[in-house]
C-alpha positions, 0 to 999 in steps of 0.5 A: 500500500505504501508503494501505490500511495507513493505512485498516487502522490507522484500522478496527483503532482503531475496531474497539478503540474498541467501547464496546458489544458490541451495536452497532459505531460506525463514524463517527469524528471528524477525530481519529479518535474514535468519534462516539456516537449522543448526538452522531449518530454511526452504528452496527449494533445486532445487536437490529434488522433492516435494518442497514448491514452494509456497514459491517463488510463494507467493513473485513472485506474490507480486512483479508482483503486485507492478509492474502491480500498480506502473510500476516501473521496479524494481518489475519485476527485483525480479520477474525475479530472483524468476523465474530464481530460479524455472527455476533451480529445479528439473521436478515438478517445474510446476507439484507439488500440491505446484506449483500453486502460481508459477505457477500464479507468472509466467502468471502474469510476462508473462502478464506484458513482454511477456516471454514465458518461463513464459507462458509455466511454467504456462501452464506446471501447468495449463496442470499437474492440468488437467491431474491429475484430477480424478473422485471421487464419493460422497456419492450420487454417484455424481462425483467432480473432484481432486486428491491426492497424493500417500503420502496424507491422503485420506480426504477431505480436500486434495480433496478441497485444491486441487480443488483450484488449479483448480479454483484458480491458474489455472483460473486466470492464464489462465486469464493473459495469456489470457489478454496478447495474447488480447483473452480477450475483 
């Protein structure tokens, strides 16, 4: 528990470090600073397509979890603004390979506050990742779902890593979503 709250305390200082509404940095230093682009630093800019929304999701996820063990309101409050940034950027927000840890950030905060808007972004990806499965024939003829996209290299570690979103992101979004609405029992 003391390493997750150190890593909170880190995301809470970068999340209040922002000097953009725009674009959220994520790289820091060694001291703990914001690394900006003059310097190459990296960050999400809401005006372009194809962005490393894992980044926000990976933070969002932390915070939702500090929440579900210590019910101290204050993770949910981070989480939100994680939320409150995506819901800035551009369409593939929730339709984008690099969506799915937002994705699932979004279904747990929907779990713990009832916030449709988080439900319907995780759905948004849940939806994007089915749709965007195709079938792809081994070299027995077998079919395996996945999908790649136009700018990927056609390996099979794309087709893996995005299997995962499927049975990662995809089912344990599915199971907030559901433990919320008391479908399961």
């Amino acid at each position: 528990m003391e390493t997750a709250l150190r890593c909170a305390d880190w995301c809470i200082k970068v999340q209040a470090s922002q000097p953009d509404p725009n674009r959220y940095y994520f790289m820091t230093t060694d001291e703990g600073e914001l690394v900006m682009e003059a310097d190459g630093g990296e960050f999400v800019d809401n005006s372009k397509l194809k962005q490393c929304y894992w980044e926000l999701g990976f933070s969002m996820m932390l915070m939702d979890r500090l929440y579900q063990i210590t019910k101290d309101e204050k993770y949910l409050g981070y989480a939100k603004k994680y939320m409150e940034f995506l819901f800035t950027c551009r369409e593939d927000v929730w339709a984008y390979w690099g969506s799915g840890k937002a994705a699932l950030g979004c279904a747990m905060y929907y779990s713990f506050t009832g916030d449709e808007r988080a439900m319907e972004a995780a759905v948004k990806f849940i939806d994007f990742v089915v749709e965007t499965q195709v079938k792809i024939a081994d070299k027995d003829g077998k079919y395996a779902g996945g999908f790649k996209y136009e700018d990927e290299d056609d390996i099979l570690l794309i087709y893996v890593d995005h299997a995962a979103c499927f049975s990662g992101w995809v089912l344990d979004s599915i199971a907030y979503i559901e433990s919320r609405m008391g479908l399961l029992k």
